[in-house]
N, CA, C and O atoms as a GROMACS GRO file, in nm:
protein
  368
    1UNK      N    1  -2.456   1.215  -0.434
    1UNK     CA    2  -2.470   1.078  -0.392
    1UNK      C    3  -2.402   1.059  -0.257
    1UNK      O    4  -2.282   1.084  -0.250
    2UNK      N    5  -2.465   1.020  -0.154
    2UNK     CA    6  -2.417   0.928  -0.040
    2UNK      C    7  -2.365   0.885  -0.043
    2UNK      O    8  -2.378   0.811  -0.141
    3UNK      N    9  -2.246   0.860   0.034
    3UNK     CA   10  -2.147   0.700   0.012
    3UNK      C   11  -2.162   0.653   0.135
    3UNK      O   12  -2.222   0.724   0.216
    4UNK      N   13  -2.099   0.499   0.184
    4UNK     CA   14  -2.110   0.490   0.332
    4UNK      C   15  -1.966   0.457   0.282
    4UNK      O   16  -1.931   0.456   0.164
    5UNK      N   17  -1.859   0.422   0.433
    5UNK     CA   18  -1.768   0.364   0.439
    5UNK      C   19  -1.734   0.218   0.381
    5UNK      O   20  -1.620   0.186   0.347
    6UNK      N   21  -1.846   0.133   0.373
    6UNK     CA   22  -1.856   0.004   0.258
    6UNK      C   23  -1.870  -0.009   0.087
    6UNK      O   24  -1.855  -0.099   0.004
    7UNK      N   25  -1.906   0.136   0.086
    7UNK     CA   26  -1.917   0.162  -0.058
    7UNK      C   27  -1.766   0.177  -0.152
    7UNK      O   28  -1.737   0.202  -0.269
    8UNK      N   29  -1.688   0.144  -0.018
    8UNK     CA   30  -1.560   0.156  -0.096
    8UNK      C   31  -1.481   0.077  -0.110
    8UNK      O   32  -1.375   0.099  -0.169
    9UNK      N   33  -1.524  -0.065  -0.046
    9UNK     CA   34  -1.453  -0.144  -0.028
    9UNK      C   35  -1.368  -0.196   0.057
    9UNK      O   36  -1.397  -0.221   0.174
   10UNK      N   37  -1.263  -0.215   0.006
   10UNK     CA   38  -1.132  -0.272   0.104
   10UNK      C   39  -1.075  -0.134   0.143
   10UNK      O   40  -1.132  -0.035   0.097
   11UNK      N   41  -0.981  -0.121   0.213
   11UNK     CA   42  -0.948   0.031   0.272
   11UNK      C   43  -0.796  -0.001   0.329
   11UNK      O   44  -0.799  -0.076   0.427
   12UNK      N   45  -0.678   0.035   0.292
   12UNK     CA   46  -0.563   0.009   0.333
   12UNK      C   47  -0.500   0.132   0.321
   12UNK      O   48  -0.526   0.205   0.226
   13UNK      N   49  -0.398   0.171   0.430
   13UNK     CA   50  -0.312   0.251   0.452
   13UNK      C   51  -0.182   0.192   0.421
   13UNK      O   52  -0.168   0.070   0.412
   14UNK      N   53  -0.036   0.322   0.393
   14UNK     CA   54   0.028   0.196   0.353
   14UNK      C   55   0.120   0.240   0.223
   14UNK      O   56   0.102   0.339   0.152
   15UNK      N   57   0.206   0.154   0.214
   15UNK     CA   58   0.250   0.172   0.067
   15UNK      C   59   0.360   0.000   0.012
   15UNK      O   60   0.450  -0.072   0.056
   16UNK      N   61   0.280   0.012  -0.093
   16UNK     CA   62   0.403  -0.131  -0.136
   16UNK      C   63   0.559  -0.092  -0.225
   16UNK      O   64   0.576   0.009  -0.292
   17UNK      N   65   0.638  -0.176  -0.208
   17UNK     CA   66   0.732  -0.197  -0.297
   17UNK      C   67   0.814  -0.281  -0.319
   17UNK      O   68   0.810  -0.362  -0.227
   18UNK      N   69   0.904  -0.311  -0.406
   18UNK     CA   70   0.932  -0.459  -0.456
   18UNK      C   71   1.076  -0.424  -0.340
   18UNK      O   72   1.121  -0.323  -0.287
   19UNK      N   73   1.113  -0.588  -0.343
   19UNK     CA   74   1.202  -0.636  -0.305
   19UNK      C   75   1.332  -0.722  -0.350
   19UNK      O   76   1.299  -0.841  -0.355
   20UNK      N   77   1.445  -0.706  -0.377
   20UNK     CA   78   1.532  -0.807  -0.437
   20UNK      C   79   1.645  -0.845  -0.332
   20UNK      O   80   1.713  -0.750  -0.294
   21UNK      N   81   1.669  -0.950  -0.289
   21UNK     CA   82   1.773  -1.009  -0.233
   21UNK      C   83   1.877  -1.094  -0.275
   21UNK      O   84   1.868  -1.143  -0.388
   22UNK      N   85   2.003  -1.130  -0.184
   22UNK     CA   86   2.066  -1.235  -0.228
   22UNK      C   87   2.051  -1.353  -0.108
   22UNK      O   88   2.039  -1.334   0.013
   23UNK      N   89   2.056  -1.459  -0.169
   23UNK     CA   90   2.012  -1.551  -0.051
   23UNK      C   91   2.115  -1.617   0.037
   23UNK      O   92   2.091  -1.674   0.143
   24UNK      N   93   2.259  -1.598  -0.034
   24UNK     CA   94   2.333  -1.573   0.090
   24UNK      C   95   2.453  -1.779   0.060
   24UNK      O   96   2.563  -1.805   0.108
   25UNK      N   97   2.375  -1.862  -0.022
   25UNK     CA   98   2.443  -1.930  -0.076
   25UNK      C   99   2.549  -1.964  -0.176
   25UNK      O  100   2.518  -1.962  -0.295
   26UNK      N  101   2.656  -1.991  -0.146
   26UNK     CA  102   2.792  -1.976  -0.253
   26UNK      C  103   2.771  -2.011  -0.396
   26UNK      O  104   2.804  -1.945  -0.495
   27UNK      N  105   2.699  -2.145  -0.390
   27UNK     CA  106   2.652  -2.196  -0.530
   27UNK      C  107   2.521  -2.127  -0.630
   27UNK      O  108   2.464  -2.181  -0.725
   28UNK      N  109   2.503  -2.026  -0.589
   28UNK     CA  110   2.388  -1.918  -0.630
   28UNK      C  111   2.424  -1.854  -0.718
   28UNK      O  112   2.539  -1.819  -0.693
   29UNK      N  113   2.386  -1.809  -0.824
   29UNK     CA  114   2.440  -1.704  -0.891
   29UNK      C  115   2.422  -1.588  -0.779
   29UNK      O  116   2.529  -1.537  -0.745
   30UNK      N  117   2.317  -1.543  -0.722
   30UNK     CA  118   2.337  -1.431  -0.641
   30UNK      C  119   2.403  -1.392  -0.573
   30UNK      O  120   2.395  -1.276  -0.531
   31UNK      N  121   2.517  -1.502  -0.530
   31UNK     CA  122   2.561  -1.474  -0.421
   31UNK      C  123   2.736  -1.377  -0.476
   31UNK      O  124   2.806  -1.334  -0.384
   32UNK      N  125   2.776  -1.358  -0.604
   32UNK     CA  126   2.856  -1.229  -0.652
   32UNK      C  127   2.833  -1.164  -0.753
   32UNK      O  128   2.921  -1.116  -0.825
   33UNK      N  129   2.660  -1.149  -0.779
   33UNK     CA  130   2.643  -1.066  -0.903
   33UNK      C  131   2.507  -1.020  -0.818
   33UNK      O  132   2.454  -1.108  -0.751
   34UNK      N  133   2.461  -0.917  -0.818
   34UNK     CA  134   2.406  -0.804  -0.838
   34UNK      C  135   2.264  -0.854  -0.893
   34UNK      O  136   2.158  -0.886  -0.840
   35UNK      N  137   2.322  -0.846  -1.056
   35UNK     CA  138   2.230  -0.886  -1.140
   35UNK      C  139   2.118  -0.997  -1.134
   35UNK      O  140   2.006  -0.996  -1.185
   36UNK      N  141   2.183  -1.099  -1.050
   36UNK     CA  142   2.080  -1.235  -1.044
   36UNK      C  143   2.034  -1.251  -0.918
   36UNK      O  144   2.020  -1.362  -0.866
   37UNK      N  145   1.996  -1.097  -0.841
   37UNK     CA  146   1.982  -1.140  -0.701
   37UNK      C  147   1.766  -1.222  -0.773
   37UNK      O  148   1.710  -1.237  -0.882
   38UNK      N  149   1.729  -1.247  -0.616
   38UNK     CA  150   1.584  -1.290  -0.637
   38UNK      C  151   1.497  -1.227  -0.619
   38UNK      O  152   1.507  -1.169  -0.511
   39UNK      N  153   1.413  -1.207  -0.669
   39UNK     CA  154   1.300  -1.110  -0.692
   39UNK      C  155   1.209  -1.101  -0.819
   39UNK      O  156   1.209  -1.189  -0.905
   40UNK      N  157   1.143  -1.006  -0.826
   40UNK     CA  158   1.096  -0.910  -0.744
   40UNK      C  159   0.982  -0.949  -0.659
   40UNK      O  160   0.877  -0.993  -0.704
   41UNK      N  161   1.015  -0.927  -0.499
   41UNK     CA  162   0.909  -0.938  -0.394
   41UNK      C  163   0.848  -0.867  -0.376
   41UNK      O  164   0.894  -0.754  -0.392
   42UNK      N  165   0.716  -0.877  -0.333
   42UNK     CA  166   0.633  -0.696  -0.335
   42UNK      C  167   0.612  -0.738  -0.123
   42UNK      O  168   0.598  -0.835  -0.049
   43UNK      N  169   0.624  -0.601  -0.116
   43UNK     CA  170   0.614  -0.578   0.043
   43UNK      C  171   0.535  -0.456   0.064
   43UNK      O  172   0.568  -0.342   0.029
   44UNK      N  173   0.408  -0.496   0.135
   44UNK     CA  174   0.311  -0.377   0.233
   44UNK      C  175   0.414  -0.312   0.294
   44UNK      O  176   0.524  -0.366   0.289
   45UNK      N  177   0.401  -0.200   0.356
   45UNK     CA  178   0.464  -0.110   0.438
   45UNK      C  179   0.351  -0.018   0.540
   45UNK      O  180   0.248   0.031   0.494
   46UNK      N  181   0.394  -0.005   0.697
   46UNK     CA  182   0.311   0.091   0.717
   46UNK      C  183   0.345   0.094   0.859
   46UNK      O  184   0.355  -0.009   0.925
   47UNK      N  185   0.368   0.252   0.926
   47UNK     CA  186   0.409   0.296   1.041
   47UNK      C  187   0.283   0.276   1.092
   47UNK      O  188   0.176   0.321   1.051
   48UNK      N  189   0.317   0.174   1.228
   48UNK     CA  190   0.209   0.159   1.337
   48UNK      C  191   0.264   0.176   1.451
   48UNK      O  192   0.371   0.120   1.474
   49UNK      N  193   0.213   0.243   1.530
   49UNK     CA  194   0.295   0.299   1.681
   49UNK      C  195   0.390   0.332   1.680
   49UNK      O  196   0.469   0.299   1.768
   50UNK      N  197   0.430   0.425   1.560
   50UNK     CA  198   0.589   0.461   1.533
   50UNK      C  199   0.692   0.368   1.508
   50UNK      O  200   0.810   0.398   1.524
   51UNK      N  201   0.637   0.210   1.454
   51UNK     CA  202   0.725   0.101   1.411
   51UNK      C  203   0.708   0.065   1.303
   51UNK      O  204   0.605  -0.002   1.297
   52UNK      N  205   0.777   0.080   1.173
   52UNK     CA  206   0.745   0.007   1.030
   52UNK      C  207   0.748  -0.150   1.068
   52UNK      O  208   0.833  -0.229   1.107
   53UNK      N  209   0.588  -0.155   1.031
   53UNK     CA  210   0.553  -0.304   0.984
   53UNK      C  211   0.524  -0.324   0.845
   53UNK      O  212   0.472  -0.239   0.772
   54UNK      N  213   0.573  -0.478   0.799
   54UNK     CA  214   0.608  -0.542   0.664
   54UNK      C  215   0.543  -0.650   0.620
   54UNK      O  216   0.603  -0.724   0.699
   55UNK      N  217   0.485  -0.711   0.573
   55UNK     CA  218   0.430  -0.830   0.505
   55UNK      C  219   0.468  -0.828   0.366
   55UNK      O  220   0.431  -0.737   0.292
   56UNK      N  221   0.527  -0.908   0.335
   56UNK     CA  222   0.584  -0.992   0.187
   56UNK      C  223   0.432  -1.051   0.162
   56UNK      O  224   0.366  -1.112   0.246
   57UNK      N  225   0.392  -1.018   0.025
   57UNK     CA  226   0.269  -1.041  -0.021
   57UNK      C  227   0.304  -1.142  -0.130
   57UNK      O  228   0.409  -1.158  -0.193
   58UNK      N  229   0.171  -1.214  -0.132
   58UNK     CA  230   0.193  -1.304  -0.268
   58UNK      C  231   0.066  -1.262  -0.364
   58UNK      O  232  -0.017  -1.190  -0.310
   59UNK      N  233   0.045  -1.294  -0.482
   59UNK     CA  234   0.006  -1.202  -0.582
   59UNK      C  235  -0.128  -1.169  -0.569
   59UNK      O  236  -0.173  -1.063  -0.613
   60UNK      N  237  -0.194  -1.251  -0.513
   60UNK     CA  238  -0.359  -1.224  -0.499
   60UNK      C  239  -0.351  -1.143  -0.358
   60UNK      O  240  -0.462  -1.107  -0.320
   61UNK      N  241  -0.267  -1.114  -0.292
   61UNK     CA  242  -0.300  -1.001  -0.160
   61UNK      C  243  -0.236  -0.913  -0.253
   61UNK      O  244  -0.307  -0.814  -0.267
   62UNK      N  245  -0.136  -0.907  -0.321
   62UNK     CA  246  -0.087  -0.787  -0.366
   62UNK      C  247  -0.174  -0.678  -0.480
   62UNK      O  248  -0.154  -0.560  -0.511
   63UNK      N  249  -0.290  -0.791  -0.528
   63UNK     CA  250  -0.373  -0.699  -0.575
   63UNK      C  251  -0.472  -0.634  -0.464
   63UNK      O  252  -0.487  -0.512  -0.459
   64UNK      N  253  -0.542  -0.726  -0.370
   64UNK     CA  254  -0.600  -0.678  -0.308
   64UNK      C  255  -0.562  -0.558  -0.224
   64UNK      O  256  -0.644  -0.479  -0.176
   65UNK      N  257  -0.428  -0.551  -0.211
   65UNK     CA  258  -0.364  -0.467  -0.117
   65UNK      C  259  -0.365  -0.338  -0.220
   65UNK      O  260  -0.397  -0.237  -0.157
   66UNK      N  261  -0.334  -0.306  -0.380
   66UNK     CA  262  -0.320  -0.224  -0.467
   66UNK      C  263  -0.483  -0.152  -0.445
   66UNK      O  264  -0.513  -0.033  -0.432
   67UNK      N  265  -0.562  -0.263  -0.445
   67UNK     CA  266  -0.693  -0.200  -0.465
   67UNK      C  267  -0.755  -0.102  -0.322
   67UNK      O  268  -0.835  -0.009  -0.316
   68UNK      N  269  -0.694  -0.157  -0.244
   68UNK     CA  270  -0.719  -0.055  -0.082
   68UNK      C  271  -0.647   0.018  -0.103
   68UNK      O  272  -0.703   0.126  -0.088
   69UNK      N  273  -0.529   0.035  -0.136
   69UNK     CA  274  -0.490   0.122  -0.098
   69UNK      C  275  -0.525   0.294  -0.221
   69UNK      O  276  -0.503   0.415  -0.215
   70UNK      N  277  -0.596   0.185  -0.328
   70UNK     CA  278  -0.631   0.307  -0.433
   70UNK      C  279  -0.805   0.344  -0.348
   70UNK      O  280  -0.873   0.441  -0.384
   71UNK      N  281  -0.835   0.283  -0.277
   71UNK     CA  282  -0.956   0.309  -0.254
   71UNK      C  283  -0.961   0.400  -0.140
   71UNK      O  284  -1.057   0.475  -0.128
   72UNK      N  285  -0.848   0.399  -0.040
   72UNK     CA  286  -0.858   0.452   0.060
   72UNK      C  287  -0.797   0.608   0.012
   72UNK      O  288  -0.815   0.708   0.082
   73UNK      N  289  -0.720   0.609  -0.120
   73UNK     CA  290  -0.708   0.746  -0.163
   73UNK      C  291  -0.780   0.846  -0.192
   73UNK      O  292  -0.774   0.968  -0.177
   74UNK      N  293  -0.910   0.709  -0.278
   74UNK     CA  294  -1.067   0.786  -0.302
   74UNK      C  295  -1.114   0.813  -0.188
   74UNK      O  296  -1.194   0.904  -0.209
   75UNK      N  297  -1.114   0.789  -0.081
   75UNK     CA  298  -1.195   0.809   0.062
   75UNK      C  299  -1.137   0.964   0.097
   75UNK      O  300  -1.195   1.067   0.132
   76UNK      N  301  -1.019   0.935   0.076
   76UNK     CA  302  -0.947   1.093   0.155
   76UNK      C  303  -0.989   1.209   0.055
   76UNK      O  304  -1.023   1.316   0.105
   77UNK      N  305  -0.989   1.196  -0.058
   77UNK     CA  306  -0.987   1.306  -0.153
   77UNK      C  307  -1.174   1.329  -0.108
   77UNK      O  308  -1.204   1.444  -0.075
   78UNK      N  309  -1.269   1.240  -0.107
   78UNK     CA  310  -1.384   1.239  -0.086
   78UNK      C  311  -1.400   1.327   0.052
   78UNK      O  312  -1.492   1.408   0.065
   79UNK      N  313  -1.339   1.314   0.114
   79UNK     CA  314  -1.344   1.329   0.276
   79UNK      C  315  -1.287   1.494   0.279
   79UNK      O  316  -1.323   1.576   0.363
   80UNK      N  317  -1.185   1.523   0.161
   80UNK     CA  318  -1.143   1.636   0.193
   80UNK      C  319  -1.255   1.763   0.054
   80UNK      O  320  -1.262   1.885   0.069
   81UNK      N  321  -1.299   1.711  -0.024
   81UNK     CA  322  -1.413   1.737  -0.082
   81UNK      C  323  -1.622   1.786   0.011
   81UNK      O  324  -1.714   1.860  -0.025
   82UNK      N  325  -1.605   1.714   0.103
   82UNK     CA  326  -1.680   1.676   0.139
   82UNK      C  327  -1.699   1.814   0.269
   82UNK      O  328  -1.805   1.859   0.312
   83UNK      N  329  -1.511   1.869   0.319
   83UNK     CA  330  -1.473   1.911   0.411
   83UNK      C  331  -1.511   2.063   0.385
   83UNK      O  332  -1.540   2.147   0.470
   84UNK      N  333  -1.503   2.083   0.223
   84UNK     CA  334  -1.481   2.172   0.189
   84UNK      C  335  -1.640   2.238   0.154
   84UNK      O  336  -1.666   2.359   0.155
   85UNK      N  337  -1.741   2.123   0.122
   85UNK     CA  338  -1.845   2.165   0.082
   85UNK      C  339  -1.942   2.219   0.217
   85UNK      O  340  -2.039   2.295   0.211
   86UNK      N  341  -1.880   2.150   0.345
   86UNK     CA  342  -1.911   2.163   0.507
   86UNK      C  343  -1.873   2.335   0.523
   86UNK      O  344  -1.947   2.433   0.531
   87UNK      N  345  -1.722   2.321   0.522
   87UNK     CA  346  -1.680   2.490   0.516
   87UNK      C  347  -1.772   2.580   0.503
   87UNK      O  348  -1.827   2.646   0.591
   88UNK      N  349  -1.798   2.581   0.330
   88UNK     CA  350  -1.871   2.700   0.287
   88UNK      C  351  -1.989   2.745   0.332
   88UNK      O  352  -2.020   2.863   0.348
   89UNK      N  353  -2.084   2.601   0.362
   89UNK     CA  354  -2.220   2.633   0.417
   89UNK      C  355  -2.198   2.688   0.564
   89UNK      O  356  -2.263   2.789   0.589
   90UNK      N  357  -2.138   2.651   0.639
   90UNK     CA  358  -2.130   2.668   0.798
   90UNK      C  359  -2.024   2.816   0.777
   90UNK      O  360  -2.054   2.929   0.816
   91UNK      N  361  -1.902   2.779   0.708
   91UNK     CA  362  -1.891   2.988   0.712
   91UNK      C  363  -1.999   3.110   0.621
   91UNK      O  364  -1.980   3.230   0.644
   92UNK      N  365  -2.109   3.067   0.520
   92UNK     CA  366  -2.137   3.172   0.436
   92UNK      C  367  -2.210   3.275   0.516
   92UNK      O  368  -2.247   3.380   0.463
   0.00000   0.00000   0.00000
């Protein structure tokens, strides 16, 4: 089967992970326990021009962002499948 580059969807590079902070106010529980910091934030990640860039996601990008970035895994494994089936014919 053919695929094109749309057949896959959304396409993200990248990686997420949660976030917990303290917010830095006295009357907070967070602000001397550990335990009650705030969270969990989910954050994109991704080296562009040799600079980590960040976006704090809210829950409907954070799926969308889960789903590129599982899709763009299928692309590579496809791509390196694809590399391999190129190989054999062009070296046999």
């Amino acid at each position: 089967m053919n695929k094109t580059i749309k057949d896959y969807g959304i396409i993200l590079d990248g990686s997420i992970y949660e976030k917990y902070f303290r917010c830095g106010k006295k009357n907070c529980k967070c602000y001397e326990n550990d335990e009650f910091k705030h969270g969990p934030y989910w954050v994109w990640s991704k080296k562009i021009e040799g600079k980590t860039v960040t976006k704090q996601l809210n829950e409907k990008q954070l799926e969308k962002v889960k789903e590129g970035l599982a899709n763009y895994k299928r692309l590579l494994k496809d791509i390196e499948k694809a590399k391999e089936v190129c190989e054999k014919e062009v070296l046999k």
